[in-house]
C-alpha positions, 0 to 999 in steps of 0.5 A: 825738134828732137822730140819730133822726129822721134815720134815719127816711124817709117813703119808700114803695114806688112808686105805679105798675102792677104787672106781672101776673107780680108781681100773680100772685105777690103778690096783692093785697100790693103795692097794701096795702102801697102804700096800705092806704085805696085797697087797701081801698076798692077791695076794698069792694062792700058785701060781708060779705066782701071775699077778698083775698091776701098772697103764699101767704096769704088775707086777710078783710076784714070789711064786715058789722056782725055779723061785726065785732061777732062778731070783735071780741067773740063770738070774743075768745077766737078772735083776737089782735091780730096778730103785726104789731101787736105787733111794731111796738109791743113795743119801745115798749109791752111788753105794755101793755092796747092789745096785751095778749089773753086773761086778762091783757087781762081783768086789765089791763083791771080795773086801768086801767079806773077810771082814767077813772071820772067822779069822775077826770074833773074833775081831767082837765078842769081840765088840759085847760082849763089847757093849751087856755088856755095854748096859746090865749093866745099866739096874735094875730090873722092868725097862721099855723101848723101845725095838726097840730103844734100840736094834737099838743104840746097834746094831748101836754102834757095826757096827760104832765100827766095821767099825770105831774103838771105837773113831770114833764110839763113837764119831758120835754115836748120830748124826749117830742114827738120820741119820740113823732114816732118811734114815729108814724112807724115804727108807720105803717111796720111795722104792716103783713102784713111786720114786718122783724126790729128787729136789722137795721142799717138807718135806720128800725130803729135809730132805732126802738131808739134811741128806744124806749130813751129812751122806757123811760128816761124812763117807768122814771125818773118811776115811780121819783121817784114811788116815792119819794116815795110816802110824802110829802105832796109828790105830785099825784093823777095817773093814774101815782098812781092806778096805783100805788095800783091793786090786783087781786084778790090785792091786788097792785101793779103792777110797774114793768115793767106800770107803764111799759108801761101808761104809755107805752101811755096816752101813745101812745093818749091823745096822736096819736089824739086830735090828729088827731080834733081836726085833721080837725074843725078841717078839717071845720068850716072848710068850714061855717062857719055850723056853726063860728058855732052852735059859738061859739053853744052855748059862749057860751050853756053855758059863758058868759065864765066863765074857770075849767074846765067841769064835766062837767054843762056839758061834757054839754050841749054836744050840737054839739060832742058831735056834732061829734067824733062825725062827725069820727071816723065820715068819719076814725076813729082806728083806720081799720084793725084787724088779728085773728089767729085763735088756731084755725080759725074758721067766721065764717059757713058760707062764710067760714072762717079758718084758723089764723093767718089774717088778718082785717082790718076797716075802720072807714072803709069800714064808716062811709061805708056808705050803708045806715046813714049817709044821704049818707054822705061829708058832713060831717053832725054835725047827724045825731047830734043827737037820739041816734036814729042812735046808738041804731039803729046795728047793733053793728059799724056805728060802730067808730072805736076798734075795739069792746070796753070799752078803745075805749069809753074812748077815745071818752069821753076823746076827747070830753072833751079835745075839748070841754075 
């Protein structure tokens, strides 16, 4: 995978003033492009919707709860998840649930959604439990390291584990961890307004082929092991398991092209998003230490000196840690930017129409730090979860750190529980 990385750059365009003869051809592109938080927050007075333009095209960024609420569930049938996003993940996840629309979305989402069903969790758990324990072990006393890797190899290794069993997880776990580096990396490049073509012989696009190649050979191996012995007594009970055994309503199987794009989708979902939300609470609780104190605190007193995993009974009553992932992803949400394409002209309200094709992006991270909804909204504040009120009087559409709809639900939930584990 040397090769690979090499051929990534982290470069982008440069910071710096726009000349108005390029401001008035381009729009608000080259600043989005630039930097897509900064474009965004500028753009955001608290409107229901903030205009913006990409060249010839209007773009709507969506501030109101309602109108998100509206794109992201009302409207499901009016918008798709883009051309931009799914050009930036085909290579990598087919047509897996996280970029699936319409009727194979609803399809899909029958099949994948009892995967995380409570009675599934414990066996989760219990590999969470076992990595946190591994990792931990081997750390001293004054020892110095980097956070976001660390917290990336662990998260990765309880997803591999999860989806693969040990063997398999292990067994892949290196060259895994530089795929996945890969995809972070291009995805952040081209999961923007101007998707270039994969065929261009440029750095960043053939280590992008090269590593989605590896990525579907991998994925496509483990799922033939595992067919083959799939009459043995040899296997563990792992979410690739489950999905093999999975049915719909015309009792058929997935095949293994949706088997590998499901999985290499639960890989890239359940792996970087949920080791950033750990690193920001981790940066986040370094400045309050008393909070860090009361964490240890509730642990110690749920919990006790008890070596083997937590229950999912305990796991609920660790209220400030919920609370703490719960404000982690309100200041930095996984998904801080989601990206619609109207599938047909749509009248959100009577002064906001989106054309066909039309753009509509909504923005977690403005939405979340709205004052009329979140009280001193730039501090660090898990105790305002606590008594369950802020979450119960939330408008639809306020709190959207995975995006809306039952897959984000999901992701909250696993999210939690591999941050409690």
């Amino acid at each position: 995978m040397d090769k690979v990385k090499q051929g990534i750059s982290t470069s982008r365009l440069k910071e710096g003033q726009i000349s108005p003869m390029l401001r008035w051809l381009t729009g608000d592109l080259i600043p989005f492009l630039q930097n897509p938080l900064a474009a965004s927050i500028a753009a955001n007075h608290w409107r229901p919707v903030a205009r913006l333009r990409f060249l010839h095209m209007g773009v709507a960024l969506i501030l109101d709860p309602a109108l998100t609420h509206q794109v992201f569930m009302d409207s499901e049938d009016a918008f798709n998840k883009g051309k931009p996003v799914k050009a930036a993940l085909d290579k990598w996840i087919g047509d897996g649930l996280l970029v699936a629309d319409g009727e194979y979305w609803k399809h899909q989402r029958k099949l994948i959604a009892p995967l995380f069903h409570h009675r599934y969790m414990t066996d989760y758990v219990i590999v969470m439990h076992r990595r946190c324990l591994r990792l931990v072990e081997g750390w001293n006393d004054g020892q110095h390291f980097d956070l976001k890797n660390t917290l990336s190899k662990l998260t990765l290794g309880i997803v591999c584990e999860a989806l693969f069993s040990e063997y398999n997880s292990d067994r892949y776990a290196d060259e895994l961890a530089e795929i996945l580096k890969v995809l972070v990396r291009v995805v952040g490049l081209e999961a923007s307004v101007l998707v270039l073509p994969d065929w261009l012989p440029i750095p960043y696009k053939r280590a992008k082929r090269q590593a989605a190649a590896r990525l579907r050979d991998i994925v496509e191996a483990i799922i033939a092991d595992r067919r083959s012995k799939q009459d043995s007594q040899d296997t563990r009970p792992d979410l690739l398991s489950l999905m093999l055994a999975a049915r719909d309503e015309q009792d058929q199987a997935m095949s293994d092209t949706v088997l590998r794009n499901e999985s290499a989708t639960l890989l890239l979902a359940g792996h970087e998003t949920t080791a950033t939300t750990l690193m920001w609470a981790f940066v986040l609780l370094a400045q309050r230490p008393e909070l860090y104190a009361a964490l240890a605190l509730e642990a110690r007193q749920v919990l006790g000196d008890s070596v083997t995993a937590p229950t999912l009974d305990q796991l609920a009553q660790l209220k400030l840690a919920t609370a703490v992932i719960a404000e982690t992803l309100r200041l930095y949400p996984a998904a801080w930017l989601t990206g619609r394409e109207a599938n047909h002209r749509v009248h959100l309200t009577d002064d906001v129409v989106i054309p066909k094709g039309g753009l509509v992006f909504i923005s977690a991270y403005n939405n979340h730090r709205n004052p009329a909804y979140f009280s001193d909204p730039e501090a660090f504040l898990p105790e305002r979860w606590l008594d369950g009120s802020l979450e119960k009087n939330l408008p639809k559409g306020v709190y959207i750190p995975f995006g809306e709809g039952p897959v984000p639900r999901l992701s909250v939930h696993a999210t939690v529980q591999a941050a409690q584990g």
